[in-house]
N, C-alpha and C positions, 0 to 999 in steps of 0.2 A: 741510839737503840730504843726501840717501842715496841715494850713486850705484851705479850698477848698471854692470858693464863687459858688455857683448853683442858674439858676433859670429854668425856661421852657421855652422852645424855642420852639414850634410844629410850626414849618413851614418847608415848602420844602428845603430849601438848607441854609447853614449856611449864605449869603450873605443876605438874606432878611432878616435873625431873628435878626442880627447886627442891621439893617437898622430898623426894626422895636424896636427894646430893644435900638434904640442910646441915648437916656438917662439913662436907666441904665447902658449900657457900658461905656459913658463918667464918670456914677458918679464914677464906679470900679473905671475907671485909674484916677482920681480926687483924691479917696482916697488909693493913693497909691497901690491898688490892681494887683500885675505881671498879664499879659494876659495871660501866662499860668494857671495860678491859678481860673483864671474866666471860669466857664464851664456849658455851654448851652444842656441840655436835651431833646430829644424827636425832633431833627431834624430830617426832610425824613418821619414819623411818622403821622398817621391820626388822625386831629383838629377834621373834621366838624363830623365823625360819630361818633365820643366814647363819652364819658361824663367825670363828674366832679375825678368820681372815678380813673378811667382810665389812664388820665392826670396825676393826683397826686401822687395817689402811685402808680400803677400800672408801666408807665413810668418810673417815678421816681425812684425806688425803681429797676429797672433792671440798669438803670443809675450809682446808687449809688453800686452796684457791679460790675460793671467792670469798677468805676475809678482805677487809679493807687494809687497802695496800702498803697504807700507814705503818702496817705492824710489820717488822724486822725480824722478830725475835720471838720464838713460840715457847712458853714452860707448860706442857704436858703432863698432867698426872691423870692413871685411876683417879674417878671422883665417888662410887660408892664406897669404895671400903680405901680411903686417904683423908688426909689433911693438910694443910702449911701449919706450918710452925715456925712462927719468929717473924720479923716483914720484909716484906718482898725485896725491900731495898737491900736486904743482906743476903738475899740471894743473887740479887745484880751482882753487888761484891762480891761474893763466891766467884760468880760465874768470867769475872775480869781477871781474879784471883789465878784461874785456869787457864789464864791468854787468852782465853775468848774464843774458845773451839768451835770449827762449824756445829759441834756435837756432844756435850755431854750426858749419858744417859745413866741411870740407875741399876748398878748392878746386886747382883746374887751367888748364892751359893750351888742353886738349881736355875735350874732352863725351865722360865715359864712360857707359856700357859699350860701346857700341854699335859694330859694325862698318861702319856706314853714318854711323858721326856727323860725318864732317870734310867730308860732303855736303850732311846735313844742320844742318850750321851756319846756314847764310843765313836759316833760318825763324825764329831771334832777333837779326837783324840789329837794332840800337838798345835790345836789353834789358840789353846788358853795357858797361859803360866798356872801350873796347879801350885805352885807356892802360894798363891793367893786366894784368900778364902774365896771372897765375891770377887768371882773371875770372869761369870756369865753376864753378858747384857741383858737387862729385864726390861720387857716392852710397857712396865707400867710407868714408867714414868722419864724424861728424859728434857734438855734444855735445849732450842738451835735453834740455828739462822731458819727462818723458815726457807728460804729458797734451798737450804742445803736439805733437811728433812722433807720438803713436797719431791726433790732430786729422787732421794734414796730412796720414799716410797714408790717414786713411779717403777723405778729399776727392779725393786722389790718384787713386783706385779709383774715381771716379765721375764723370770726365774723359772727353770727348767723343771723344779719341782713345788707345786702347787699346791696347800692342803688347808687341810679346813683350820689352821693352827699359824697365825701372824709370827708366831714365836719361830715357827721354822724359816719364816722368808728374812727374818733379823738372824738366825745362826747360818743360813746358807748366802749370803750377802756377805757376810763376817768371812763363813770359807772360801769364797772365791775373793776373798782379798779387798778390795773396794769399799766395803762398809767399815770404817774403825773410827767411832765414837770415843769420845773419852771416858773408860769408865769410873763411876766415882765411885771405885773400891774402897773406899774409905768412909763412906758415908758424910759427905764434906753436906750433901745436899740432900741428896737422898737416901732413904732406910725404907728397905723392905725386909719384913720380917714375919714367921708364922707364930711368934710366940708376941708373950706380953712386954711392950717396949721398957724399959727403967725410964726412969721419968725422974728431973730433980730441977726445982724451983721454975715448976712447969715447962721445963725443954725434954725434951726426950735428948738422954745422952748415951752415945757409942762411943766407948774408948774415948776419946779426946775430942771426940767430934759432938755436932751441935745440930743434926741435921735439919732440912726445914718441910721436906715434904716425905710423912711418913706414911707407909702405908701398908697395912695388915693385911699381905697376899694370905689365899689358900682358908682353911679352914670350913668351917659350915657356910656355907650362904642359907637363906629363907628365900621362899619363891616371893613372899610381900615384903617381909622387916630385911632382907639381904642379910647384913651383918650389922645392924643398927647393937644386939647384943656384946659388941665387941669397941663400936664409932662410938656409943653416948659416953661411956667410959671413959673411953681414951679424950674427946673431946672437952670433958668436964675436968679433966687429969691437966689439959693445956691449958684452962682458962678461956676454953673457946666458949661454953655455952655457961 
């Protein structure tokens, strides 16, 4: 296995999408992550006119064919408003932990991105175990074979209903049956959350869990600091900076 760490980077030149992701990039080399291994998406690429779609797979998803072929294994996260926590190598472990799913993704309580998703909820009434709190897949973050995630985004892209919102092409993928990710309702690995993580001897802790890639969906963003008001925090709470 030759993991690859991705996240999106749509800005003009690799020097600012550094400067802008510098906590995600400090937590990579923090947890032991080689910089070659760490790889930014969608640089040179246009933020302000495309949408959510766009962005995710679309970008993404040309990205993840023409890395180098070496890589087997792709760990996706949000990188303006994320981090890792812990090293990589105990994510490996996690992720063997799970049998080694073509797919484990991070889930939620809500259906992101979307600003209409807690309306449109009711259209997968019976596709999720509501006994389970994070029952939703969240498209910020997720672990897989790359040949199995470059699969599912192609198929994504060729879904009967189109919208400006990635989050919809991972819940109607989900409803016609064919896309079931592992989710890590448990936060084995991942933690999305809109409030302030607990935090204790520098790990962010959930219940019993230890996760390693956390990340603070929702909230304000800033058109220049994004959510730096929320990242230098949490980062300095980890021992990342």
């Amino acid at each position: 296995m030759k993991l690859a760490v991705l996240t999106c980077a749509i800005y003009p030149t690799r020097t600012e999408a550094e400067q802008k992701l510098r906590f995600f990039m400090a937590s990579c080399a923090k947890a032991g992550v080689e910089r070659e291994d760490v790889h930014l998406y969608g640089i040179g690429r246009d933020f302000h006119r495309t949408d959510w779609r766009t962005k995710k797979l679309i970008y993404q998803l040309d990205y993840l064919k023409e890395m180098p072929t070496d890589y087997t294994h792709i760990l996706y996260s949000d990188g303006g408003d994320a981090v890792l926590c812990g090293h990589i190598n105990e994510v490996i472990h996690k992720y063997h932990a799970f049998r080694s799913p073509s797919m484990i993704c991070s889930a939620a309580p809500f259906i992101a991105n979307g600003q209409d998703a807690f309306w449109q909820t009711w259209q997968y009434d019976g596709c999720f175990d509501n006994s389970i709190t994070n029952r939703y897949p969240h498209v910020g973050g997720y672990i897989a074979e790359r040949d199995y995630v470059t699969g599912a985004f192609e198929r994504m892209l060729k879904l009967p209903r189109q919208t400006w919102d990635d989050c919809w092409n991972w819940m109607d993928a989900w409803k016609e049956g064919w896309f079931r990710p592992v989710l890590d309702s448990n936060c084995e690995i991942f933690f999305v959350t809109d409030t302030e993580p607990v935090i204790k001897d520098s790990r962010v802790v959930v219940g019993e869990s230890r996760p390693n890639v956390i990340h603070l969906s929702g909230g304000y963003a800033d058109q220049v600091t994004w959510k730096d008001y929320k990242m230098e925090p949490l980062a300095r709470s980890l021992g990342i900076l």
